[in-house]
NUVOZA-76067 format. One line per 10 residues: for each residue x, y, z of N, C-alpha, C. Coordinates in steps of 0.02 Angstrom, whole numbers. Each point is the difference from the previous one (the first is absolute). Example, Ala and Ser with C-alpha at 12.3 -4.5 7.8 and 13.67 -1.06 7.14 Angstrom:
660 -284 390 -45 59 0 45 60 0; -18 53 -36 42 59 3 -39 55 37
END
This chain:
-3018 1630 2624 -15 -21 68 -75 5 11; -38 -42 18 -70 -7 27 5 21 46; -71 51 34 -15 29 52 -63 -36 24; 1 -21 55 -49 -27 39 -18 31 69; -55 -13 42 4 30 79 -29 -55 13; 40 23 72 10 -37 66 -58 7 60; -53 -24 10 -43 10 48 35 -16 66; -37 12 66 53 -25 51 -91 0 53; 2 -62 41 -74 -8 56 47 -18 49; -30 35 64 55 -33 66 -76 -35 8
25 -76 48 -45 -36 6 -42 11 48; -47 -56 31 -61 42 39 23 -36 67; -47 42 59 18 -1 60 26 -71 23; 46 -7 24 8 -91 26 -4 -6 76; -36 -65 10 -8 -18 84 43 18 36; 56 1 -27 69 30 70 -10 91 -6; -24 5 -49 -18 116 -8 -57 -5 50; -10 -50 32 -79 3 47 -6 2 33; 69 -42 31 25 -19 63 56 29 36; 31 53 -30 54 39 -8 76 -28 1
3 -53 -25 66 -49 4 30 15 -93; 66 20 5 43 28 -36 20 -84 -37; -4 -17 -54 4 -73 -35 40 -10 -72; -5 60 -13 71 1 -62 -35 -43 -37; 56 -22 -28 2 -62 -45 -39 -81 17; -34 14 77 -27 -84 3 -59 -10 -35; -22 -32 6 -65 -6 -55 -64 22 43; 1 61 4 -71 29 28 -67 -2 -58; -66 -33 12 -36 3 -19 -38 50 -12; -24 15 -62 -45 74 -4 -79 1 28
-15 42 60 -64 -24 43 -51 15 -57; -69 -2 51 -90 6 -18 12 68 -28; 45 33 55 -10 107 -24 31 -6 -44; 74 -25 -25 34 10 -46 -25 -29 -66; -30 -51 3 -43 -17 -63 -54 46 -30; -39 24 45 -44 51 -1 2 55 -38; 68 28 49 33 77 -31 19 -1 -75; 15 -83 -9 47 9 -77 -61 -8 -54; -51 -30 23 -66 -15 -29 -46 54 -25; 13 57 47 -35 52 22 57 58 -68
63 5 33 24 15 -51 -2 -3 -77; -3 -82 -24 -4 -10 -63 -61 45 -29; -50 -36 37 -82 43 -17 -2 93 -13; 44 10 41 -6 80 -8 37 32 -55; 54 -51 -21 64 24 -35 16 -29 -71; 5 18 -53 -10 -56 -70 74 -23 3; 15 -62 34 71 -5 -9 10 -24 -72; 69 21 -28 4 -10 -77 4 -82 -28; -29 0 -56 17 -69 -21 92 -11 -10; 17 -50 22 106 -8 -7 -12 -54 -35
71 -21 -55 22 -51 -17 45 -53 45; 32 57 28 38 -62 62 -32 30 70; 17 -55 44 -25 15 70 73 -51 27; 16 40 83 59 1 12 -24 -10 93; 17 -27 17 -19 -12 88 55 -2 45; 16 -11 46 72 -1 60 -55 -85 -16; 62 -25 46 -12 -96 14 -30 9 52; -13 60 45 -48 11 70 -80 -17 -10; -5 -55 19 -80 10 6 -31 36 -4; -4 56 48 -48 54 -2 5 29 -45
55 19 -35 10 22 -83 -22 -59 -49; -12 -38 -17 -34 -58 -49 -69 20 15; -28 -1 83 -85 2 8 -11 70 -34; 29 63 4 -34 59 9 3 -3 -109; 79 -25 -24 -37 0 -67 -31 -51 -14; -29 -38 38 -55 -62 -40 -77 69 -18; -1 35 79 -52 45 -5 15 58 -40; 39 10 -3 -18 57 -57 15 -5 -95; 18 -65 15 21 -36 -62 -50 -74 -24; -52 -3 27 -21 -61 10 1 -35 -74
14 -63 -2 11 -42 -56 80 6 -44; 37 32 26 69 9 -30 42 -30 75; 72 -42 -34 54 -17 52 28 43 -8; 47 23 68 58 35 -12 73 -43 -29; 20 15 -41 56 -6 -38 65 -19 60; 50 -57 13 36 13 5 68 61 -21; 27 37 50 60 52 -33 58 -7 56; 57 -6 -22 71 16 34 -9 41 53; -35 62 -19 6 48 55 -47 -5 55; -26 -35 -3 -32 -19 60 11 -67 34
37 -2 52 40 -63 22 -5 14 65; -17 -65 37 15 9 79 59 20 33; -10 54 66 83 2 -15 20 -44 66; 28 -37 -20 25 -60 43 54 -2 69; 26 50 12 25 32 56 -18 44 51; -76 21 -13 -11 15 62 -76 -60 23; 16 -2 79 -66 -24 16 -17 22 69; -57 -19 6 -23 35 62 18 -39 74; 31 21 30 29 -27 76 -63 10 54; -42 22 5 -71 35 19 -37 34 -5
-66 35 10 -40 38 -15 39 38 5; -3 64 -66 46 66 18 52 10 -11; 38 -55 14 69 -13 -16 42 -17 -49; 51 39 -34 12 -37 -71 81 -2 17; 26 -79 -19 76 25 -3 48 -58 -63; 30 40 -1 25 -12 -55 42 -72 5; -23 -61 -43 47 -45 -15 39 -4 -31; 38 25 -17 59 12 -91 64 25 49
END
C-alpha cells in the first residue's frame, strides 16, 4: 500500500464573509481581502510541492487554489460534487429540497 498526505487550505475571505450573508453552496466570489490573505499566506508559508491538486466545483475554492497553486488545474474527483438538494430560499436561509 502507498502512503501519501493529504494537505487541506480553507479558501479565502468571500464577498458574502464581508457582508455577513450566510451563502453555502452559491457561488460566492473570493474578495480583494481574501485574495490578499491567501497571497500573504503563501509568501509566509512554503506550501509543499503536490502531484495532484483537488478543489470543491465552488469558485471560491478553484480561485483560492489558483493562488496558492498558481500554474496547476485542479483535477476533477467524485468526492467533490455539488450537492444538488439543498438551495438557498434567502439570505440566511437554507431549506431543504429532497
Amino acid at each position: 500500500m502507498s502512503k501519501f498526505t493529504v494537505y487541506f487550505a480553507r479558501h479565502g475571505l468571500t464577498t458574502c464573509n464581508e457582508k455577513g450573508l450566510l451563502r453555502g453552496s452559491a457561488g460566492a466570489l473570493v474578495s480583494e481581502a481574501g485574495r490578499s490573505e491567501r497571497k500573504e499566506l503563501k509568501r509566509l508559508y512554503s506550501y509543499p510541492e503536490v502531484d495532484h491538486l483537488y478543489a470543491s466545483p465552488a469558485i471560491r475554492c478553484r480561485e483560492t487554489a489558483a493562488i496558492l497553486y498558481s500554474g496547476m488545474e485542479p483535477e476533477d474527483s467524485p468526492y467533490f460534487q455539488s450537492n444538488t438538494n439543498r438551495h438557498m430560499a434567502s439570505d440566511n436561509d437554507w431549506r431543504d429540497s429532497a
